[in-house]
C-alpha positions in Angstrom: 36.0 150.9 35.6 39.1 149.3 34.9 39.3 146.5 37.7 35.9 145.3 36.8 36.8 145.4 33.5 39.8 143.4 34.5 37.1 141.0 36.3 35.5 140.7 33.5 37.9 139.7 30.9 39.3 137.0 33.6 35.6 135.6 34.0 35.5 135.0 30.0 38.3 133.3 29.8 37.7 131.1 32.7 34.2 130.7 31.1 36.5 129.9 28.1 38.2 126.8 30.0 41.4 128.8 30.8 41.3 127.6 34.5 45.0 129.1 35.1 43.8 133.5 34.4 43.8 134.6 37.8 41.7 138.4 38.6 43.8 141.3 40.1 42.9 141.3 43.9 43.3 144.3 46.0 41.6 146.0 49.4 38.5 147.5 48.0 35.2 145.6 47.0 36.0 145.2 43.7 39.6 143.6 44.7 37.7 141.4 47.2 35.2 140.0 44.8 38.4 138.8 43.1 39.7 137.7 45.7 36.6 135.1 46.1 36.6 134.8 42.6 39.9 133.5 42.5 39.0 131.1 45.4 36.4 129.8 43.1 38.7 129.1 40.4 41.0 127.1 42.1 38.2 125.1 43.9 36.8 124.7 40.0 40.2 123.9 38.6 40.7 121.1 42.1 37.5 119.2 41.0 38.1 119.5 37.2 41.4 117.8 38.7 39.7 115.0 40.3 37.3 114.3 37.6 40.0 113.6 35.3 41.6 111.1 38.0 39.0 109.3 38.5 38.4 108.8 34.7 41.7 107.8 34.6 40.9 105.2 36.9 37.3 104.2 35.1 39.5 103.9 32.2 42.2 101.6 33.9 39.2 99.7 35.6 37.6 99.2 32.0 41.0 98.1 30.6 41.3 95.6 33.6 38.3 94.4 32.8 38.6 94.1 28.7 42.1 91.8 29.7 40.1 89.4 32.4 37.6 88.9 29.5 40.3 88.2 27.2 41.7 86.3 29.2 39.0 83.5 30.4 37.6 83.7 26.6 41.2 82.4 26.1 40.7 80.0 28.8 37.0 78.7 27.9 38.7 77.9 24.1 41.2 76.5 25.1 39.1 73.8 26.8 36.7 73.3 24.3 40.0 72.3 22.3 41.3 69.9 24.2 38.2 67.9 24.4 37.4 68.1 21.4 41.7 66.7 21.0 40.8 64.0 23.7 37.6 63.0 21.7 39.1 62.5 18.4 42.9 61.6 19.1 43.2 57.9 19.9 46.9 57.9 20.1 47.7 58.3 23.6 51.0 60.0 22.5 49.8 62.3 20.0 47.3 63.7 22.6 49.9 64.4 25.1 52.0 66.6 22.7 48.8 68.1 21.0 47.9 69.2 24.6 51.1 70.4 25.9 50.9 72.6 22.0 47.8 74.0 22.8 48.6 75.1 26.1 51.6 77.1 24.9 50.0 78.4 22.0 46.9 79.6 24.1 48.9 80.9 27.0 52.2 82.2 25.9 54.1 79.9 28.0 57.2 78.9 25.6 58.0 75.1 27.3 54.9 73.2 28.5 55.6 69.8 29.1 53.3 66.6 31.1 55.2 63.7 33.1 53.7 60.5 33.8 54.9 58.2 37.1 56.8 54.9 36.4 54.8 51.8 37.8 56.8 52.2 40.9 56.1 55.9 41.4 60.0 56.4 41.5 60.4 58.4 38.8 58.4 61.2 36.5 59.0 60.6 33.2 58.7 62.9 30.3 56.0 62.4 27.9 55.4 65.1 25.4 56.7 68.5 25.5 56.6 71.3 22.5 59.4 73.7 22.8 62.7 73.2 21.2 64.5 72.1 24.3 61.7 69.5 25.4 62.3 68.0 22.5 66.0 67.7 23.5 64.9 66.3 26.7 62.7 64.0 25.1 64.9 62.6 23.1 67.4 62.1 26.1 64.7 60.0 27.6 64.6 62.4 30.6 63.1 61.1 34.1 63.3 63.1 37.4 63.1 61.6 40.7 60.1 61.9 42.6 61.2 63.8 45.5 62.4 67.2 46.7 65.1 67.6 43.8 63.2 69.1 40.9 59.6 71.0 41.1 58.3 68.3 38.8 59.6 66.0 41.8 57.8 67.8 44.4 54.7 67.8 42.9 55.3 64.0 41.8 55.7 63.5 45.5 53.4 66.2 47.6 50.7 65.8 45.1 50.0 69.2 45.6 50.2 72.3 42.6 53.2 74.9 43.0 55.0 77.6 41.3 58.0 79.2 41.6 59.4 82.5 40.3 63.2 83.2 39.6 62.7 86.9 42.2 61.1 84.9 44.7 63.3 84.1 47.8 62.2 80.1 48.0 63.0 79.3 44.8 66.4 78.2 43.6 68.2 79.1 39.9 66.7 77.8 37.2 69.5 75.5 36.0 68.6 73.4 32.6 70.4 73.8 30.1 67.7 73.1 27.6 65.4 75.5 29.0 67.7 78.8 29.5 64.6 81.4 28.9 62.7 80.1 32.4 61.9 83.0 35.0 59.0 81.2 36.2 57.2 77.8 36.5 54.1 75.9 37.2 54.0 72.3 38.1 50.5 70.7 38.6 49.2 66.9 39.7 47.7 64.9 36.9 45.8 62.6 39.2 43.0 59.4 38.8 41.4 58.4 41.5 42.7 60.1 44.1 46.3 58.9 42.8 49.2 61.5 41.2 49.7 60.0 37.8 51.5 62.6 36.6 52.5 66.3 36.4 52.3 69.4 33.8 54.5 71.5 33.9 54.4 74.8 32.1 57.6 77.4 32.2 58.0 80.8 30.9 60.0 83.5 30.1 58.4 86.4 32.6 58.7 86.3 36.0 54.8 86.8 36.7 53.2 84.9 34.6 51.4 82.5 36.4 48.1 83.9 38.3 45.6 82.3 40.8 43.1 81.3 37.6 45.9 79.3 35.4 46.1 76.3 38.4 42.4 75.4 38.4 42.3 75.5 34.5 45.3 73.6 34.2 
């Protein structure tokens, strides 16, 4: 007859992959079976649905997982690097700014700069750095008091790793001059002995850029 012919062509299609054909419905038992049939369909066309979310997902998970790989091969390089620097540069100078190089280069971060305490522990005075405007800084013979004033300062003085973000509420402006690109930065202790000699500081130009792993590895 013609509604189970009807049926018939809609269950092909659906057998197909067309899970949008729907089968005419009516009052007698041909109309209810497609009724239920329909109900089947849409239940079929829900889980199909679901699948494809949660692959979504697996594939979001995977690609998560293929950046955190990336990311501490990066890391685990980058430390080799600098060891092997430390073992074969004897110029304490040269090491700095081959350090504060490979940081940026590894990292993406486009100012990274280390500070090393005056005898006194007054001041934090800039060592090597390798962006353009570090260089500038450098060559101003740039020093920041070791107190609340700068980030560097704070660190200097607390002893104690921070960052701040330019879209975080505790932060103030970034202000240098020298460094206009700056939407977020890191400052860490160098210390010996127990003692802050020092502090690296690493700034760049996204707002998120630092994560929980880059303080331990720096």
């Amino acid at each position: 007859s013609l509604p189970i012919a009807r049926l018939t062509k809609v269950a092909g299609e659906v057998a197909a992959g067309s899970l949008w054909e729907k089968a005419p419905e009516g009052r007698d038992e041909i109309g209810q079976l497609a009724v239920y049939f329909n109900v089947m369909i849409d239940e079929l066309r829900l889980s199909l649905d679901n699948l494809e979310r949660r692959n979504a997902t697996l594939a979001s998970d995977m690609t998560r997982a293929s950046e955190q790989m990336t990311y501490q091969t990066t890391q685990l390089h980058t430390i080799a690097e600098v060891a092997r620097a430390i073992a074969s540069v004897q110029d304490p100078d040269l090491l700095l700014q081959q350090v504060t190089e490979l940081i940026s280069q590894r990292f993406k971060f486009y100012h990274v700069a280390i500070y090393l305490l005056d005898r006194k522990a007054e001041y934090a005075i800039l060592q090597a750095a390798n962006s353009e405007g570090g260089q500038r800084m450098l060559a101003q013979g740039q020093r920041l008091k070791v107190n609340q004033d700068s980030l560097v300062g704070w660190v200097a003085a607390q002893g104690e790793p921070r960052v701040v973000r330019q879209d975080s509420t505790e932060t103030r402006p970034f202000e240098n001059p020298d460094l206009p690109y700056t939407r977020a930065e890191l400052a860490i202790p160098l210390t010996a002995a127990d003692k802050v000699i020092g502090v690296l500081d690493a700034q760049s130009m996204e707002p998120s850029a630092f994560t929980a792993e880059d303080i331990p590895l720096l």
